[in-house]
N, C-alpha and C positions, 0 to 999 in steps of 0.2 A: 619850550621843548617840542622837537618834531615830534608828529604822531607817528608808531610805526604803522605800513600799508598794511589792511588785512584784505584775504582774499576773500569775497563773499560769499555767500552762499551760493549755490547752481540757481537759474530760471525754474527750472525742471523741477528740481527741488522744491521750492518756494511756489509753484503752482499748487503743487500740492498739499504743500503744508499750509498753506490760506485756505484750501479748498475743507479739509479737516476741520480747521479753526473755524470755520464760520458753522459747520456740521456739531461738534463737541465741544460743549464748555470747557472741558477738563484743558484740552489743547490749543483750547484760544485764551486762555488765563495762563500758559503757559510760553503762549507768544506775547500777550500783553508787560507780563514781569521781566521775562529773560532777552527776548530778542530786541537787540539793538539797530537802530537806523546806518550805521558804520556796517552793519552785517549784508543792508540791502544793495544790490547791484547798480539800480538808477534813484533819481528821482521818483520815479511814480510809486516804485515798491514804498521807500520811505515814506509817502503822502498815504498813502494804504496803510501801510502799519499804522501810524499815527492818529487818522480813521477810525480805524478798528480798536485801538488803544481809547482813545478820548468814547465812543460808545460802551465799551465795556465797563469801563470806570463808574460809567452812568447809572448803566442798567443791571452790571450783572450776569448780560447773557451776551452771546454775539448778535452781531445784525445780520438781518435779511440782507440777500442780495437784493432785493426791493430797496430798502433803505440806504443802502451805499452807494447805489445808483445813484438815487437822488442827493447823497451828500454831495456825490465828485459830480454832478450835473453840469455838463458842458467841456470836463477835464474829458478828452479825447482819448489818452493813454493812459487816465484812469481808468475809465470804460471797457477797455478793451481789455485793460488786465481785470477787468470782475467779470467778465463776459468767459475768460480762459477761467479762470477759478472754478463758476458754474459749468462747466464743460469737462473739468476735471471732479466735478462733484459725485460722490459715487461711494458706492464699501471701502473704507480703509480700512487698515490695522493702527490703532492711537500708538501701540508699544512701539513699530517699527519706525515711524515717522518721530516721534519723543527720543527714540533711542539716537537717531543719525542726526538730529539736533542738539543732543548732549555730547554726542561725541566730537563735531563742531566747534562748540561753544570749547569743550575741553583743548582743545587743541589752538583755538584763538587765545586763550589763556597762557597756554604755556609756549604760543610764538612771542606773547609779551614777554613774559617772565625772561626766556631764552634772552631775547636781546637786551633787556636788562639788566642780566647777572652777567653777560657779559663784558657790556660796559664798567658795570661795577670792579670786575676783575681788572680788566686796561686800568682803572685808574686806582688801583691796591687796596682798594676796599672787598677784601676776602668777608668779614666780618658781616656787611649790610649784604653782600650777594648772597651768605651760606643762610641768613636771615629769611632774603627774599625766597629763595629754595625751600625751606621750613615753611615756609605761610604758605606756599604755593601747595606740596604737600599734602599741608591740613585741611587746605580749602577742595583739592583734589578728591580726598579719603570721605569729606561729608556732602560733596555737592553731587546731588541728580535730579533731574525732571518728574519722576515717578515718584509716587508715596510711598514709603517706608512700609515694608511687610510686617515689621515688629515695632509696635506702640505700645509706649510706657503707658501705662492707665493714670497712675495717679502723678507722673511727673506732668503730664501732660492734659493733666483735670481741668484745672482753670483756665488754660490756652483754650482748648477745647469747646467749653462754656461759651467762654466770653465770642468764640467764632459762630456757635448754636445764635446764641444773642443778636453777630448784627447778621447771621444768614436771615433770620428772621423777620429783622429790620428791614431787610432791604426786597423781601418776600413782598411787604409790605406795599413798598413804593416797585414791585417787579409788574414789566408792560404784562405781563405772562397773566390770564385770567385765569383766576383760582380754578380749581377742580376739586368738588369737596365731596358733592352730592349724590346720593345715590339716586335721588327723585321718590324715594318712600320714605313719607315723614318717619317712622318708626325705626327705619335705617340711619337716616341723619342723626338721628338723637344719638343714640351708639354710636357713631362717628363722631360727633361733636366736632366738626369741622376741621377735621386733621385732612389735608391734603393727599388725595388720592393718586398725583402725578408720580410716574416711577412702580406703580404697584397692580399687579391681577388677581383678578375678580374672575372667579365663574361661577356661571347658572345653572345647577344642576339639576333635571328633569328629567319622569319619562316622558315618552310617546304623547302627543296630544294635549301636555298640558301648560308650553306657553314659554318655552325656552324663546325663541324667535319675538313673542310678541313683550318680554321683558329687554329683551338686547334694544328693541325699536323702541322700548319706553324711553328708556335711556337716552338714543341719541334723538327723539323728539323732545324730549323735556330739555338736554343740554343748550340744544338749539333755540329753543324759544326761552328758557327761563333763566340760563344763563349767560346767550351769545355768545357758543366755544361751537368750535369748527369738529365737527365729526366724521370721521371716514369709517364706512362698513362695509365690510369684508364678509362677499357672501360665498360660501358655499357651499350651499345646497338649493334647491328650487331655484327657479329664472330670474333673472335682471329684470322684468317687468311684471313677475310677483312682488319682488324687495321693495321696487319703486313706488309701486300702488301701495300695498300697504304704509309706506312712508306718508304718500298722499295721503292716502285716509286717515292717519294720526296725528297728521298736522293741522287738521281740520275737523277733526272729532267725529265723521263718519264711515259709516261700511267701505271699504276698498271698492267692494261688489260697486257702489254709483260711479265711484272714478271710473274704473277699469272699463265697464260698460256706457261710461260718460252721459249718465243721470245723475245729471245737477245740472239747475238749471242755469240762465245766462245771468242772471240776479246775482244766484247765490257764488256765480263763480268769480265774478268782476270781486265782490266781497272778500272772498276767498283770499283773489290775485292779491289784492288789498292788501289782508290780514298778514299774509307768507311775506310778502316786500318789506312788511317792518322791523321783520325778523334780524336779527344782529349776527344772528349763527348762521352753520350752512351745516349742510350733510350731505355726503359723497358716498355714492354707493360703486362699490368694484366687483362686480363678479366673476368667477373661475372654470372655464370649463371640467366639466366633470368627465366626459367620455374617454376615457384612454390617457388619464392626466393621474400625477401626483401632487398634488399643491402643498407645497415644506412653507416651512419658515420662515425659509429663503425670500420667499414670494412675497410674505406677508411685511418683509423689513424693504425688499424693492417697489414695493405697492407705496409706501412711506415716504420712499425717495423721491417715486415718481409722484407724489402730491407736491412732497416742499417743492420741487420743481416746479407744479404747475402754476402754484400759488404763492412762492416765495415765502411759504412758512411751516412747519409742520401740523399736522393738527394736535387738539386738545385730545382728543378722544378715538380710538382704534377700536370697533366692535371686530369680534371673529366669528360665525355664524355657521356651521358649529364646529370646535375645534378636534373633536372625534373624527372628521373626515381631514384632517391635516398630519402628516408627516414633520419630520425632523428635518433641519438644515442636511444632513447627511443623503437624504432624501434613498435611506436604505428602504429597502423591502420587509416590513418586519412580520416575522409568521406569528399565528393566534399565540404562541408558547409565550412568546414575548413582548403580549399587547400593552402589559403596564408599565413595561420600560419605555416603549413608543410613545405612552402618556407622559410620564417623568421626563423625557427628553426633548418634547412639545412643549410642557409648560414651564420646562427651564428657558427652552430658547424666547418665548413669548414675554416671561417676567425678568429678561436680560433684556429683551426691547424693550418692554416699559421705560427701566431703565435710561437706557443707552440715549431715548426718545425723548423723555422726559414725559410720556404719555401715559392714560389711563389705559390700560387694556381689559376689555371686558371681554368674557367668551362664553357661549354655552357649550353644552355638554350632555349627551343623551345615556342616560341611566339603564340599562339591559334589562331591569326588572319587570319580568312577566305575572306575577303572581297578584290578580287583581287583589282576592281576599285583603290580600294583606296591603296593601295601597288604599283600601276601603277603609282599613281601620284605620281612624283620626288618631289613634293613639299612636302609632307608628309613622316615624320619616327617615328620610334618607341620612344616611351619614357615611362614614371613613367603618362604621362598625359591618352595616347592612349592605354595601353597596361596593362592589369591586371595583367599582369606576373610582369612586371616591376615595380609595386608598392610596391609587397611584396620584391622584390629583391634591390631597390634602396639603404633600407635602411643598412643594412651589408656591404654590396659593397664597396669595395675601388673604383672600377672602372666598370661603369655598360656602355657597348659599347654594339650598335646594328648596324647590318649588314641590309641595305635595299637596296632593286633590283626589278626594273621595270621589265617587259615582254621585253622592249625596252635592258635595260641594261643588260640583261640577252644576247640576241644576240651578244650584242658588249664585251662581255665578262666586264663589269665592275658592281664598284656596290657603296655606299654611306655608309662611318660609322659615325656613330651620338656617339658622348663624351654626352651619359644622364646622367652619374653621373661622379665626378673625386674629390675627396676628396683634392688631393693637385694640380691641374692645373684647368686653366680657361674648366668648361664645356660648352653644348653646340652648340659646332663648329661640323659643318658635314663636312667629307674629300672624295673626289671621287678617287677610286682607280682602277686600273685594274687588272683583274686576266689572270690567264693558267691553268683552272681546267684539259685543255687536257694533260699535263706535269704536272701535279701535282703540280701545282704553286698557292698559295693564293694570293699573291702579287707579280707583277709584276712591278718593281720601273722603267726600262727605259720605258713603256708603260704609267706609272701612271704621270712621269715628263713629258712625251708628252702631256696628257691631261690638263696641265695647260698653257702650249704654245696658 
């Protein structure tokens, strides 16, 4: 039987929707299942799709424009169409691109049907054409690319499950390195290693006591103890405070010798050494602050422009701090309406996580002036005491504040309070000890002596 001709998809089209697809799981599993090689214009798109098809199958995720490369390596007009892909790569909308692919698909559907039931008619079979019409129909009335707003719970219990099961299997065998960690043993345990990709965390502190040197905990410890790629996002203080203290905690001393470049030629070949074995990296991006608003915006192009540099996203997105950050809308917001400007910050922040597949960490500086009462060990921050924390409780995967006496400040320690925790018991306050002189946020054989 002849096939009938379909007309393919646009170039235009199809630049884009690769360029997506390689950006969002959701739309490259969606080019994997539905889109057809008959759909593709030449040869190359078809060896592209196919590509990208047999990689996804594999892994689960899409590939790097790194790794495509090297699949079609030497394919000329491979090359050149993943060269246009990343060049198209950029903000999309998934609904608008899903939508004019469904609609597409609908209508290659029923240029079949059409010629079909007409045939069927020429040769007096009424009966199989008004059939093919009914299937056509049904199949019309339940098929779309997008996921159903209304899910049966319990029709849909054991589907559901059994997809829990092999997402988790395949978590398993995923290139993707876990993100689990907070880097404080007493956090981890309350975690119990549930995956922190997709979800935000903030620091909540006042003035002075170490919002900043907990975000750098973080993306030194990821870097060295777990080998994930970290990007941080500064802004407040210069691109060569951020850096140095970086330096200094990746080496367990005062900034103050970097910066001033006391260390000697020994200790720094050593050093070189040390840092080179390192599996991870960390990326610092700073904002100008003078006559600037830095949105959201910024912080999801800052992202792009890494996958770009590096052909992969990173594992982990520090914000530093996100009280000086605006909304995508990059409105003006007045004092009256400061906690909506919070709520609409840490929506757009825990939709990138999201959207990113990343960890977002951010701090957050706490307005509270009233030493006395910061003195008392009995008292810590929360969504109860703290106006910051009310607009922030709610977005938050993980709303943690950092509290420190006059007292604890001397002995180098300090109290973190679990105010919010979405999936573990919240809370619980932990005393912990630092080495702000070493560049240390957490100090574990000091913090285990403190419960002796």
């Amino acid at each position: 039987m002849k096939t009938e001709r379909i007309n393919p998809l646009s170039v235009d089209f199809l630049y884009e929707l690769f360029a997506t697809s390689m950006r969002y799981e959701a739309v490259c599993n969606v080019l994997v299942q539905h889109v057809k090689s008959e759909y593709m214009p030449d040869k190359s798109f078809q060896k592209l799709l196919l590509g990208i098809g047999n990689y996804y199958r594999n892994y689960q995720s899409p590939p790097s424009y790194a790794v495509l490369s090297q699949q079609f390596n030497g394919d000329y007009d491979a090359i050149e169409l993943i060269d246009t892909f990343r060049e198209c790569d950029g903000e999309k909308n998934q609904e608008v691109v899903l939508d004019m692919l469904e609609s597409y698909i609908k209508g290659v559907r029923l240029q079949a049907v059409y010629s079909e039931v007409g045939k069927l008619y020429n040769q007096s079979k009424q009966g199989k054409a008004e059939e093919k019409l009914r299937e056509y129909a049904d199949w019309l009335s339940g098929f779309t690319l997008k996921s159903s707003a209304f899910v049966d719970v319990g029709k849909t219990f054991g589907e559901r499950f059994q997809k829990n099961k092999q997402k988790d299997l395949e978590s398993q065998h995923s290139t993707l390195v876990p993100v689990t960690r907070f880097y404080v043993h007493e956090l981890d345990a309350l975690n119990g290693g549930r995956s922190l990709r997709g979800q935000l965390t903030c620091f909540l502190a006042s003035t002075g006591v170490g919002k900043s040197h907990i975000a750098k905990h973080v993306g030194i410890r990821a870097c060295i103890d777990s080998g994930l790629h970290v990007l941080h996002l500064q802004l407040e203080g210069s691109e060569a405070e951020a850096l140095d203290a970086y330096s200094g905690g990746l080496i367990s001393k005062n900034s103050f010798y970097f910066e001033r470049g006391r260390i000697t030629d020994e200790e720094m070949a050593e050093f070189q050494r040390q840092i080179e074995n390192y599996k991870g990296s960390i990326t610092v991006r700073t904002f100008p602050r003078f006559n600037s608003r830095v949105s959201t915006l910024d912080v999801k192009n800052a992202i792009a422009e890494y996958r770009k540099l590096n052909n992969q996203p990173p594992d982990i997105v520090i914000v530093d701090s996100m009280d000086l950050l605006t909304d995508a809308s990059r409105r003006q917001w007045d004092a009256e309406h400061e906690r909506s400007k919070r709520i609409a910050v840490a929506n757009d922040l825990k939709d990138l996580a999201a959207d990113e597949n990343v960890w977002m960490v951010v701090t957050y500086q706490a307005t509270i002036e009233n030493r006395e009462w910061l003195n008392d060990e009995n008292n810590v921050l929360t969504e109860y005491n703290c106006s910051e924390a009310k607009g922030l409780s709610r977005p938050c995967t993980h709303l943690i504040s950092l509290n420190q006496s006059a007292a604890e400040r001397k002995e180098d320690t300090m109290r973190l309070h679990i105010a919010k925790s979405r999936f573990f018991k919240k809370g619980e306050t932990l005393k912990i000890a630092t080495d702000y002189d070493n560049e240390i946020f957490y100090d574990a054989r000091r913090t285990m002596n403190l419960k002796r």
